[in-house]
Structures are given as structure tokens and as C-alpha cells.
N, C-alpha and C positions, 0 to 999 in steps of 0.2 A: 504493500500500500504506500504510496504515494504521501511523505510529510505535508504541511502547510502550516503556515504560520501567518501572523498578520507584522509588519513592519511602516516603522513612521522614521528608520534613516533614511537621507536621501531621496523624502515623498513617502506620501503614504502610497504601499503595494501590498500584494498578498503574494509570497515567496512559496514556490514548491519545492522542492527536493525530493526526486525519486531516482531508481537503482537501474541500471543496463545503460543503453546506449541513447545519447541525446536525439528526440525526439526532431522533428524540423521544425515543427510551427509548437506554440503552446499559445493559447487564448481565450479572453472572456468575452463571449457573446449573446448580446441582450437584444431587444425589441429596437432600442435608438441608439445602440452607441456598441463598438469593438473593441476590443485591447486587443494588442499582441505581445507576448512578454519577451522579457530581452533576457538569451537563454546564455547560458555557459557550461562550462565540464565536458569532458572528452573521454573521461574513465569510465571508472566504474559506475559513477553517480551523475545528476546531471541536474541542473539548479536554474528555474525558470523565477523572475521577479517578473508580475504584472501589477504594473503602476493602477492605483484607480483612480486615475485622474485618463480625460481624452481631450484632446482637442478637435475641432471641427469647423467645415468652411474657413480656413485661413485664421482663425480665433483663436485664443490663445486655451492655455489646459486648464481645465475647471474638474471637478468632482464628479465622476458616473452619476448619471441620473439615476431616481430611485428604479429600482425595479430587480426581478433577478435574473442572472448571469451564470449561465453554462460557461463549466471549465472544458474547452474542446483540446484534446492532444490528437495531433499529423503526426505518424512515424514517418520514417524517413523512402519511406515507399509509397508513400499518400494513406496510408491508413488512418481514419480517424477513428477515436473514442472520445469517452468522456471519463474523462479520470473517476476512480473514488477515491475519496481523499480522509486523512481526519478531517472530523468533524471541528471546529470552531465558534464561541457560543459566542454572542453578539457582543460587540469591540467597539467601543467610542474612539474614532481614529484622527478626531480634529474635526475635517468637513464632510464627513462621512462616518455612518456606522453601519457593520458590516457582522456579520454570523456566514460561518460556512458548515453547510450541510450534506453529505455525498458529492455528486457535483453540480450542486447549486452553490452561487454564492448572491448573499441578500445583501441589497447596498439599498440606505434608506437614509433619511434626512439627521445630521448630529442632534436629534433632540433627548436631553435626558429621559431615560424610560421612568422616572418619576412621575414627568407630565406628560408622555404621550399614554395616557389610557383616559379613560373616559372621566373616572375621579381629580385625573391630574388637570387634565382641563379643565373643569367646573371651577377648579381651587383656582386657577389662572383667571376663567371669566369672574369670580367674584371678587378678586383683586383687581383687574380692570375696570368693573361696573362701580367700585369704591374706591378709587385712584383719589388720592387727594392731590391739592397740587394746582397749578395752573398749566398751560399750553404752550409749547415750545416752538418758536419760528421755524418751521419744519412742513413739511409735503409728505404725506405717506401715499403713496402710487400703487395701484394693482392695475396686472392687464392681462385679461383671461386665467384670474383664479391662480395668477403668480405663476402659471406656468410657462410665460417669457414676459421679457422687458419690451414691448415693444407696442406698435399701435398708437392712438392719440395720446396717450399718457406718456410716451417715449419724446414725442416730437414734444408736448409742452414741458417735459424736463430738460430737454434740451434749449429750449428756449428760457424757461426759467434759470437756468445755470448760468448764463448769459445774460440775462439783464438783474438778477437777482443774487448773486453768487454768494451770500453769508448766509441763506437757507438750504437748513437742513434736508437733504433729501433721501428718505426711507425708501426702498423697494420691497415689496410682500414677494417670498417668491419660494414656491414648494421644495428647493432644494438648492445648495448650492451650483450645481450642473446651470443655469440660471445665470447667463451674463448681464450684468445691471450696469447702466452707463457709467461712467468715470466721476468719479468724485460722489457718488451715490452708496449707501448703505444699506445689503442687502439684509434683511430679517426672514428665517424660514419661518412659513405660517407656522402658528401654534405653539412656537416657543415664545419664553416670557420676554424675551428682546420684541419680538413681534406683536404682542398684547401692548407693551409698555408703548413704540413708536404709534402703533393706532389709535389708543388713548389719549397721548400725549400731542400728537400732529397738529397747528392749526387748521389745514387743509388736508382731505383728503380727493386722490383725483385716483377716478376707477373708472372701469369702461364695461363693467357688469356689476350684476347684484353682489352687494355686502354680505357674504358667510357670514355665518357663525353672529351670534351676542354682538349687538350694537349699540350701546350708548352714546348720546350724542353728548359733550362736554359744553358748557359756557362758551361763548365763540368758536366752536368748532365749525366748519364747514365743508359741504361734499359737494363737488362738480363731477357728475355724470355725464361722459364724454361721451358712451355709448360705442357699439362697433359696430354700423353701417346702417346704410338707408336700406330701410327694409321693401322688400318684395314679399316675403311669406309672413301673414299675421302673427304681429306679436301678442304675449301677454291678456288683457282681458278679450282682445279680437280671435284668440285662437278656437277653430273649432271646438264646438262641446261648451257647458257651462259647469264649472266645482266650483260652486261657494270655497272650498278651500285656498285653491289656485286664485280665485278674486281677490282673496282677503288679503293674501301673502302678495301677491300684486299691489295692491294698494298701501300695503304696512311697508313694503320697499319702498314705493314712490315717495313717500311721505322723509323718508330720510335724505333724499338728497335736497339740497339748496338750489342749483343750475341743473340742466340737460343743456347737452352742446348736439346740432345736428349740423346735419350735412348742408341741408337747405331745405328749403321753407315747405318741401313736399312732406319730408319724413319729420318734420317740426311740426306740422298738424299731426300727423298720425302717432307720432311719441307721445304727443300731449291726450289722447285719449285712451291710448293702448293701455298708459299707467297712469289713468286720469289722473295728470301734470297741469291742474286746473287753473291752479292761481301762483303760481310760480316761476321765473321764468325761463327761456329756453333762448339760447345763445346761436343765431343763425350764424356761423359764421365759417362755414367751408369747416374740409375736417384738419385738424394740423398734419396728421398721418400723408396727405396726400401733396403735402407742401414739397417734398424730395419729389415730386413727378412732376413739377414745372420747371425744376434746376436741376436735377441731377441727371446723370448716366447710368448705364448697367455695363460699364467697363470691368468693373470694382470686382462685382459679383460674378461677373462670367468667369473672373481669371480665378476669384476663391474657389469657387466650384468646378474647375480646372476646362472650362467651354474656349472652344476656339473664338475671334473675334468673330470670321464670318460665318460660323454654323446658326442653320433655325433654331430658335428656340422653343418650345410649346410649352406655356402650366397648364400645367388641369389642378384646376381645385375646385372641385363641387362642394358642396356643404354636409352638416352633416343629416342623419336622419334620428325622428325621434324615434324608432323602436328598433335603432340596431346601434351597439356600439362603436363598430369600426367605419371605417372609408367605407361608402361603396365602391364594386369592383365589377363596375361595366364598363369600363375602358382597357387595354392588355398593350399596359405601356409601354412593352418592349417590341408590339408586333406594331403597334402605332407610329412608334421610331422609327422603324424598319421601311413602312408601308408609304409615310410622307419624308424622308431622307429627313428626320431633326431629331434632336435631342427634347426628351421628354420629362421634364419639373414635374413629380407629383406630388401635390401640395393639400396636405388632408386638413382638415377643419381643426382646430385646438379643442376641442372636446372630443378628439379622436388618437389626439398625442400620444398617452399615455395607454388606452389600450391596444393600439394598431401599433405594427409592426412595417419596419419598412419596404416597401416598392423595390423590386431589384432587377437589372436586365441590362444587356447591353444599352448602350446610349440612354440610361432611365437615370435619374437621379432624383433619390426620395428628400425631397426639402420638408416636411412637414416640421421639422427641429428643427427649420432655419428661422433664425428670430425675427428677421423683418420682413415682411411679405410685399413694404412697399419697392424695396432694392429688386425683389423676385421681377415684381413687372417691368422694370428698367432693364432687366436682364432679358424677358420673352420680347420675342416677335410678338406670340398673338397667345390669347387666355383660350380657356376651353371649360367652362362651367355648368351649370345648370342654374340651383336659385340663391346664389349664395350673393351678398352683397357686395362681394369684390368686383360685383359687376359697373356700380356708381363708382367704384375707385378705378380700376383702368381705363375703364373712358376718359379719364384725363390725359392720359398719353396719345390717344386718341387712336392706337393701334388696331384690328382686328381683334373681333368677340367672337364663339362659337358657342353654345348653348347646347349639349347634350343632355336632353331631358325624356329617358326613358320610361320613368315611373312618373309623369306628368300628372296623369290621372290620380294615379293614390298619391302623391304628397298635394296636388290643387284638394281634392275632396274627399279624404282622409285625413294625412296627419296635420297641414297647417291652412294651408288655400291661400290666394295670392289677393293684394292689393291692386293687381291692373291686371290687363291681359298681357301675358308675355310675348305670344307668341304676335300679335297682334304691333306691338311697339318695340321688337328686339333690336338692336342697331348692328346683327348679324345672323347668318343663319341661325335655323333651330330645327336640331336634327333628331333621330330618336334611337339610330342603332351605331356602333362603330364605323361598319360599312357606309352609311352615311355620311361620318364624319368626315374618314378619311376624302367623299367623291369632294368635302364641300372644301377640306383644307385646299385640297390638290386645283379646286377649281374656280376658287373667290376671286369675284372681281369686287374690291372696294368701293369703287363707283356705285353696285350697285345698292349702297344702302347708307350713301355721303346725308341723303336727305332725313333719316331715319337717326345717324349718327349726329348729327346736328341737332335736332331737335331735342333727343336723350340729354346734350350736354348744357344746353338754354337751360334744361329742367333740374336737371342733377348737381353739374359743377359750375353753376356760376358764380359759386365764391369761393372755389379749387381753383388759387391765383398764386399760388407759392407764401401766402402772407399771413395762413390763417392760424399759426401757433405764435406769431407776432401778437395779431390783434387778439386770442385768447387770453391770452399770458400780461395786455395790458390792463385785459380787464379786471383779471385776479389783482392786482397790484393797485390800481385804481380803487380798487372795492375793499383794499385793503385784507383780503381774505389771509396773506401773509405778508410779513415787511419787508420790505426792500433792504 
């Protein structure tokens, strides 16, 4: 059997040591993230370290995301297995804690196991909900439930940094794996750093519902940034009525101070989805989509190792409500192949953590790539169905492609649409691959200039490069934190 040990010299790793001849590869392999470990020995014995730290897209090494990680051993003939190993009981390792089991290894967020259980947390929210104290010139930020940095709450910290530099700014974020801008302080949810900066924040800026225990402090305040002009009904609009689901809809709305929308179309529909009755609501373009009037996808092609002249394609469809993962009516690799491009597949953030990634010749799974707005400076053309990143690309004003093969059950099942889509797309809308592929290989842009025109009158006319500018005045203005 196979040693293992856990090591914090020179980085935290988990060291093997086993007997015969050095194996070729030795590795830990998860759902979003690889190691490969850096081996030695020529004798008798033979000594693999694999760091749990990775890096990815050109980014610097951060901490394995949580999840668990087969130990895979290649003999030197191609043979693989999966070691058995000792056993290892759960190991606080700095930015990571880790147990190793047969050949799993569990990496999960450094929180003392005193407060991750349901007791320990309670003891945490009642010290939260009783915090005495006043409020710290400080920003506590969430974006998609802290499972990255990125989104409108990204672009107005970076603006804040910038015009505001002696505020404190917290990041919520599920695990250190979790890159948070420069000069920012990351907090993993649930630990008491994390209760103490939400508590403590005069501003909080999120772009989804507040988890968990919310008390509002004296001058506290919430700007709900939101993530996209909706197509598919949100919140009290969504098919079916539960008194539950209303109430908890309305006891959310009721916490935030601002909604920030896109424009004036999804600012009527925000303000009724989560009757935002008398409060007000910030039209002012989204800041997320301010890098699509000035920037390039030079940056990103070359992290993601793309030649300059190769097509690009995303697909990111959305997600669904009665299945956890991506859907998988696209075959990204035959896609690739069928239209000569390279194929981004880019899953929904409520599909991160259970879905696994996309793999294929010319396929590259971004769905763990933290900014989705760099992704579209990198594609040629999107490829979607009803997901909101439809009102964000159209600033770039490139080609849209609409596969939407369960039209029917997500329009008159799970959510139903605000407009007709097919009716005002600003690109085809297709229903099978084969379709796809006839409409990639055969788009004339021409013919839907007048369609794509009028989507952007509607959608982006205040996506002008400016709008984490004028956000970011308004906070300051309004004194929500000081300058």
C-alpha cells in the first residue's frame, strides 16, 4: 500500500510514497480542476508530491476548489489505476482542509469544524444578529453565491478602488480557489471573518438573493445589481403560485435599498417580479458590460492558448430548473469539427459546482472562467438559448445563434418568456445541432442588421463603456460609503 501524508513545506501538497518502479504520471483529478504531481526516485521506492494548489487561464495558483479528487497513477506502459492509499483524517492545511480516504481525496473550505455544523453556525448567526459596534467604511461584495468574483459587482469594485481607495473591500467567496480583485479581502462564507465583514460593511453590493440570516444594521445598505435583463419570468411572475415562494420573494425585496438594471425594459419588470414598489431602481446600463465598449479579446485568446485568427464559438445556455447540470444538446467536439472553430462551453454558475467539464478536441470548458465578459471579446459569435447573456453580447454587436430545443417545456412548463423570442431574435433560432451547424456555416449578417438594431435601441442604450462610472458616483454621492 501506497504511504501518504499531508505537507505544508514548500506549499501545501499531499506527498505519496510507494514501492517498485516510478510510475509516469501520478494525479489528482476533480470535476474543475487537475494536478499532476512532481515525481522522483529511480529505486526501489518512488515519491510523488501533488501540490493542492492549480492554476488556470494564465492566473496565478490559488487553492483546489472544494470538491473530491481521485488519486489517478499511469504506469509506465499507460496503465492506469487509482491508488489505495492510507487513509488521512481531515487536516486544517492553511487555505485548505483536506481528509484522504482510499483514493479519494476531500478538499473543502479552511473553516474550523467547530462552526461548520449546523450548531456552529447558529452560535455564529447569533453573534452576528447581536454584533454590537458601529459600521466600518467597507463594501462586502457577493457574485453568484461567492462562487467567483466577477459580474456587476466586479466592474463596480473596480471602479470603487479607483475613485474611492481607503474603502475596505470584503469578497464572500465559497473557497479560497476564488480569485478576488487586488487589494480586496476574500472571506469564505460561513466562517466568522465572513459573518463579522457582513455585519460590519456599510455597503453591501450583490447580484443575487442574501443567504442565510440577514440583519440589517443602522446605516447599512444593499445595492442589488442583479445578473441580466430577463427573458424567462422571474420570481412572483414565474409559472404556478406558492404562497411560500411569494413571501420569501417579497421578504428578499424588502432588504435591498437600490436595484440596478440594464434598462428601462427589465426596470419595469424587476420592479414587479419582486414588487420593488417604492424604492428605487438605478437605470443605468450594466457596469459588467463597460469592458465591451473598450476592450479586446487579445488577453483571453492567448490565456486560453486560441490562435489570433481561429473562430471562436461560446455556447452558454442557461440553466434548467429541474436538472442540475448543463444541458447536453450540443456535442462540442463534433461542433468544432463540423464548423472549423474552437468551441467555449460556458455552463450557467449554478451548474459550476455540480457539472463536470466539456472535453474534446478544439472544446475548451470555461464555465470556471471568472469573467464571462472577457469570454465574449474572445468569441466570434454566442450560441445560446434563454439565458441573459443574450442583452450582454449584443453590445459587441457580433453574431447570436439561439438553440432552443426544449422551447416548449421551459416557455410552458418551467418559467415562460416575457416576449416572443422567436419573433424579435437578432439571429437565427434553431432547434437541432444539424440546424445549427446549416445556420453557422450559412449566416448572412445582413440579414437580421434591422432586427439587431432595434434589440440594441431596446436593450443597450446605456451599455456606453460608463456605467460603473456613473454607479459608483452614485454610491458616493449618496454617501452609502466615504470617500
Amino acid at each position: 500500500m501506497t504511504e501518504a501524508r499531508f505537507t505544508t513545506d514548500g506549499g501545501v501538497a499531499l506527498v505519496l510514497v510507494g514501492k517498485g518502479p516510478r510510475p509516469a504520471r501520478v494525479e489528482l483529478v476533480g470535476r474543475r480542476a487537475r494536478v499532476e504531481g512532481v515525481l522522483s526516485g529511480r529505486g526501489a521506492t518512488w515519491r510523488a508530491a501533488l501540490p493542492l494548489t492549480a492554476a488556470r487561464w494564465g492566473g496565478p495558483r490559488l487553492p483546489l476548489p472544494t470538491g473530491d479528487y481521485r488519486v489517478r497513477v499511469t504506469a509506465t506502459d499507460g496503465a492506469e489505476a487509482e491508488e489505495e492509499l492510507d487513509g488521512l483524517p481531515m487536516t486544517m492545511l492553511g487555505t485548505v482542509r483536506a481528509s484522504l480516504q482510499g483514493s479519494t481525496l476531500a478538499v473543502g473550505p479552511p473553516i474550523d469544524p467547530a462552526y461548520d455544523s449546523g450548531e456552529g453556525q447558529a452560535a455564529l448567526e447569533r453573534r452576528y444578529a447581536n454584533r454590537p459596534g458601529g459600521l466600518e467604511n467597507a463594501v462586502f461584495f457577493e457574485s453568484f453565491y461567492g462562487r467567483n468574483a466577477s459580474d456587476n459587482p466586479l466592474a463596480i469594485d473596480r471602479e470603487l478602488a479607483r475613485r474611492a481607495p481607503g474603502v475596505t473591500r470584503y469578497w464572500s467567496v465559497v473557497d479560497f480557489s476564488v480569485q478576488v480583485p487586488d487589494g480586496a479581502v476574500p472571506v469564505v462564507e460561513g466562517s466568522p471573518d465572513w459573518w463579522r465583514a457582513r455585519g460590519a460593511a456599510r455597503l453591501l453590493v450583490v447580484n443575487d438573493w442574501l443567504r442565510r440570516r440577514f440583519e440589517r444594521r443602522p446605516g447599512q445598505k444593499v445595492v442589488q445589481t442583479w445578473h441580466g435583463t430577463p427573458l424567462k419570468r422571474l420570481a412572483l411572475h414565474r409559472p404556478g403560485f406558492d404562497p411560500r415562494r411569494a413571501a420569501a420573494v417579497v421578504r428578499e425585496a424588502r432588504r435591498w435599498n437600490v436595484l440596478l438594471a440594464q434598462n428601462a425594459y427589465a426596470a419595469g419588470i424587476l420592479r414587479k417580479a419582486y414588487a420593488f414598489l417604492t424604492r428605487p431602481i438605478w437605470v443605468e446600463g450594466y457596469p459588467r458590460n463597460d469592458v465591451l465598449v473598450m476592450g479586446d479579446g487579445a488577453a483571453t485568446r492567448a490565456a486560453l492558448g486560441i490562435g489570433a485568427d481561429e473562430r471562436v464559438l461560446l455556447y452558454a445556455p442557461t440553466w434548467r430548473d429541474d436538472r442540475e447540470q448543463m444541458v447536453d444538446f450540443v456535442d462540442p467536439e463534433e461542433l468544432a469539427r463540423d464548423v472549423d472553430a474552437v468551441v467555449l462551453v460556458r455552463g450557467h454558475s449554478r451548474t459550476l459546482i455540480p457539472g463536470t467539464d466539456a472535453a474534446g478536441a478544439r472544446v475548451i470548458d470555461v464555465t470556471g472562467f471568472p469573467d464571462t465578459a472577457q469570454l465574449f471579446l474572445a468569441a466570434d459569435a454566442l450560441i445560446t438559448d434563454y439565458s441573459s447573456v443574450m442583452f450582454d453580447f449584443s453590445v459587441t454587436g457580433k453574431p447570436m445563434f439561439f438553440l432552443v430545443p426544449d422551447m416548449e417545456h421551459y416557455r410552458g412548463e418551467l418559467r415562460g418568456f416575457y416576449f416572443d423570442l422567436v419573433a424579435h431574435a437578432p439571429g437565427p433560432v434553431v432547434r437541432t445541432q444539424a440546424d445549427l451547424v446549416a445556420a453557422l456555416r450559412n449566416h448572412e449578417p445582413a440579414s437580421f442588421a434591422a432586427k439587431y438594431a432595434r434589440w440594441r435601441d431596446k436593450f443597450n442604450a446605456r451599455d456606453d463603456g460608463r456605467a460603473a462610472e456613473r454607479v459608483v458616483a452614485r454610491i458616493l454621492d449618496q454617501g452609502f460609503v466615504a470617500r
